[in-house]
C-alpha positions as CSV (number, residue, x, y, z in Angstrom):
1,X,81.5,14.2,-135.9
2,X,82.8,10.6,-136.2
3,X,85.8,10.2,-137.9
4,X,85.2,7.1,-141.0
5,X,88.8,5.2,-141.7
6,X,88.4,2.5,-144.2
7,X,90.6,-0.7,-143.3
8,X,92.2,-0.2,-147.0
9,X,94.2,2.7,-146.7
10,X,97.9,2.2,-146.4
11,X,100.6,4.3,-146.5
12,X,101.8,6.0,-149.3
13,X,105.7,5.9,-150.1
14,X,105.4,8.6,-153.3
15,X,102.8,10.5,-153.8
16,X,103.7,10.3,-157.5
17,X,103.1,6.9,-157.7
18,X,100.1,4.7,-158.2
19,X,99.6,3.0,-154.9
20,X,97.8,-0.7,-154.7
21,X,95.2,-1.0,-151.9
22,X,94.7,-4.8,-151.2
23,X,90.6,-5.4,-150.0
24,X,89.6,-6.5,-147.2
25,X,91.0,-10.0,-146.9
26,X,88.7,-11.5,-150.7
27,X,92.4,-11.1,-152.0
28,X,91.0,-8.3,-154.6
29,X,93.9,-5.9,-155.5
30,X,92.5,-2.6,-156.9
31,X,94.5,0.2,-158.2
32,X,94.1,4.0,-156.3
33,X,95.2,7.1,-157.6
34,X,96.7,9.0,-154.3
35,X,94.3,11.4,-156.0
36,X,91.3,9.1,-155.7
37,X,92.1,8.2,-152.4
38,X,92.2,11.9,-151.2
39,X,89.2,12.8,-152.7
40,X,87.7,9.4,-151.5
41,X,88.8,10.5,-147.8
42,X,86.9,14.3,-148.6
43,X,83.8,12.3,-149.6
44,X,83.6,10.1,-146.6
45,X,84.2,13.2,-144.5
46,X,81.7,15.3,-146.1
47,X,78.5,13.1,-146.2
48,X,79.8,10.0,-144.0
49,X,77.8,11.6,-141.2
50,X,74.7,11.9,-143.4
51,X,75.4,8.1,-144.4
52,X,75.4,7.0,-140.9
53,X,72.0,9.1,-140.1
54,X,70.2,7.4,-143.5
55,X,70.9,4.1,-142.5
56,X,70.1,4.5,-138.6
57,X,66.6,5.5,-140.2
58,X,66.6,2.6,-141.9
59,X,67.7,-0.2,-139.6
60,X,66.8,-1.1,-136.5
61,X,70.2,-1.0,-134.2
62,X,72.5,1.5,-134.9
63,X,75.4,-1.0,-134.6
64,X,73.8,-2.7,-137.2
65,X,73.5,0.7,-139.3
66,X,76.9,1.9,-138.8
67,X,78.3,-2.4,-139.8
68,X,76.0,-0.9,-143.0
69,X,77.8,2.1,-143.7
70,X,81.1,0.7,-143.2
71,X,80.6,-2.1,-145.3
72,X,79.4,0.6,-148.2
73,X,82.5,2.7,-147.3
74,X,84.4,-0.2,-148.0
75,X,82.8,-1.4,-151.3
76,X,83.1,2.1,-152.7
77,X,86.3,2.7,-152.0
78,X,87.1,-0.1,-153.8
79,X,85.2,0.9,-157.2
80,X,85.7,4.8,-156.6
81,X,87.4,5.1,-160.1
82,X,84.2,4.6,-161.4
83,X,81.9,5.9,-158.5
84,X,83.7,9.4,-159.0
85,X,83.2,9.8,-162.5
86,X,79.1,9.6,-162.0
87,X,77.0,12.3,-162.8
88,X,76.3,12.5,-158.9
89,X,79.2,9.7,-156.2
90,X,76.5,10.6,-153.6
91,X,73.7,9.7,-155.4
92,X,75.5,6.1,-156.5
93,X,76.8,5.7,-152.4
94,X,73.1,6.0,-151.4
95,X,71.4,3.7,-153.8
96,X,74.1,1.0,-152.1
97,X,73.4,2.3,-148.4
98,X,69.6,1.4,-149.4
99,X,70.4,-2.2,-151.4
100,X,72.5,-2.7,-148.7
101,X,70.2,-2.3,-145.8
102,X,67.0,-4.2,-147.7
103,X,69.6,-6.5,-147.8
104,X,70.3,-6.9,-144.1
105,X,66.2,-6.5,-143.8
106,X,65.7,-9.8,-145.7
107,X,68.5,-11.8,-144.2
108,X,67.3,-10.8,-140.8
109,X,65.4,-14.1,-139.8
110,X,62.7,-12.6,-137.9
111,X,61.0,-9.2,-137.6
112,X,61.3,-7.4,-134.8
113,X,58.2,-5.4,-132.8
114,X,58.9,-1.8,-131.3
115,X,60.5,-3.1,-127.8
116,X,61.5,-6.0,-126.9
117,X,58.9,-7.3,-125.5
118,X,56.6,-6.0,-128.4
119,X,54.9,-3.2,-126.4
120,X,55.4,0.2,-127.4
121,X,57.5,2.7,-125.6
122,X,55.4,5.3,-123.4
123,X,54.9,8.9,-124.1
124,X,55.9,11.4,-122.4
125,X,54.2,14.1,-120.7
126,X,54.2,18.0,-122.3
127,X,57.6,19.0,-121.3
128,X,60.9,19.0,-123.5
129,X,61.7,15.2,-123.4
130,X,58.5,15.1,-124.9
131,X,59.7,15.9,-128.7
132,X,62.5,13.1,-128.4
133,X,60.1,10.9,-127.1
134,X,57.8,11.6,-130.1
135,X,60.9,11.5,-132.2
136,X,62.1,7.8,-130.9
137,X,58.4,6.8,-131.2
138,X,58.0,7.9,-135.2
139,X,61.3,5.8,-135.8
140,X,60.0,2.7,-133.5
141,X,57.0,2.8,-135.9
142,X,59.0,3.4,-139.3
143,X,60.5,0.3,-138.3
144,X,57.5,-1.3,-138.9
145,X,57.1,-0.7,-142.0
146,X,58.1,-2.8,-145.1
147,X,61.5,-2.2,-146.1
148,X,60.8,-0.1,-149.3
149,X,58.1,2.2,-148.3
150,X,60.2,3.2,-144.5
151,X,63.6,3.8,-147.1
152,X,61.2,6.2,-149.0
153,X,59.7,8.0,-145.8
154,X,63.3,8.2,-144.6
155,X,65.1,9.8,-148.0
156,X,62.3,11.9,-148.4
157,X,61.3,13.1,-145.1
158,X,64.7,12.9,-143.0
159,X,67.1,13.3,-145.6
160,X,64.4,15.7,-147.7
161,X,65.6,14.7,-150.9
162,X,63.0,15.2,-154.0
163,X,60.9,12.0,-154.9
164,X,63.0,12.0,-158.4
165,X,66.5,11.8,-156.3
166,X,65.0,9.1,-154.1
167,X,63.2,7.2,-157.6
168,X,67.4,7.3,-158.7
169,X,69.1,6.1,-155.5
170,X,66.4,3.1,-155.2
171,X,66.3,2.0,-158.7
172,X,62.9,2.6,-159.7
173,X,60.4,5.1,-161.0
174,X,59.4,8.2,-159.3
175,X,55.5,6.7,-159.7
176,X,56.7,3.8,-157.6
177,X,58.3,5.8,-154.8
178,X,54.9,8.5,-154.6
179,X,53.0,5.0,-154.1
180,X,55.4,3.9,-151.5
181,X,55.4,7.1,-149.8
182,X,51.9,6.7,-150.0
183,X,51.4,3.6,-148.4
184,X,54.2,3.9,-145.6
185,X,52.3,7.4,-144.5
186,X,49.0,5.6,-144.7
187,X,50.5,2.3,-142.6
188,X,51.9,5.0,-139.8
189,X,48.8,7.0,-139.5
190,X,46.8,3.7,-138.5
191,X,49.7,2.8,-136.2
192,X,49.6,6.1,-134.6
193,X,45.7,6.0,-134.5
194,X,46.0,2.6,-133.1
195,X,48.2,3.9,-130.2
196,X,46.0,6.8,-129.3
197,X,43.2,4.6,-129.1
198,X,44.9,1.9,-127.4
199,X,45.9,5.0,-124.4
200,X,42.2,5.8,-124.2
């Protein structure tokens, strides 16, 4: 398991005391609890692994994924005072993993096909490497799909969270994220068919 640090953590003289953490060079000064920050650190090590998987579903590179999650890391730490008190901190870290990574989506200047040179990757034959092959396939083709509706196949079907969960972390209604799911399930099944007719 990968070990998250945040660049804001600095060392604490008394434990007593209320330590400032500067942020990340925007020369914002925020004020931790060496409570907060411990149960910051439990939270990062408890479901930063789960993060990193959610966004490396979402985006493309998985440099680019775990930039994503650090960048959240960072940005929560710095409003955990009022993170923590939410009726769910994971819940509230999610819906930024997902802003944040429609975000990188939409700044990204041009979309990207499956492999580099737009062809797909080949499938393997019926032996073990077969299911990761499938695997890397399905997320090659998720990729393909707009931003919204692959965040809504990836919380619901990789992370298996219920559609009202997911209809919380992406700010909408549970309607709009069936219709999503919907559509993104539809999209991959013509991809998929498109592939199988394409190998015939």
């Amino acid at each position: 398991m990968q070990r998250w640090t945040t660049p804001l953590h600095r060392p604490i003289v008394n434990a007593e005391a209320l330590v400032l953490v500067r942020g990340g060079g925007v020369g914002v000064d925020t004020a931790v609890t060496v409570t907060a920050r411990e149960d910051f650190d439990a939270f990062v090590l408890a479901r930063g692994a789960a993060l990193v998987r959610t966004a490396r579903g979402l985006l493309r590179d998985p440099q680019h994924a775990e930039d994503v999650v650090q960048d959240v890391l960072v940005k929560a730490h710095l409003r955990w005072a009022h993170i923590s008190r939410c009726d769910s901190p994971e819940a509230y870290v999610r819906r930024m993993l997902v802003n944040a990574s429609i975000a990188f989506w939409r700044r990204a200047k041009r979309r990207e096909f499956l492999m580099p040179d737009g062809t797909l990757p080949e499938r393997a034959g019926p032996d073990e490497s077969r299911r990761h092959d499938d695997r890397d396939l399905l997320l090659a083709l998720l990729r393909r799909l707009p931003a919204k509706q692959r965040a809504v196949l990836v919380l619901r079907h990789y992370e298996d969270l219920p559609d009202a969960e997911i209809a919380e972390i992406m700010g909408t209604s549970v309607v709009t994220v069936r219709s999503n799911a919907h559509r993104g399930l539809a999209r991959l099944r013509r991809l998929m068919q498109d592939i199988e007719e394409g190998g015939r």
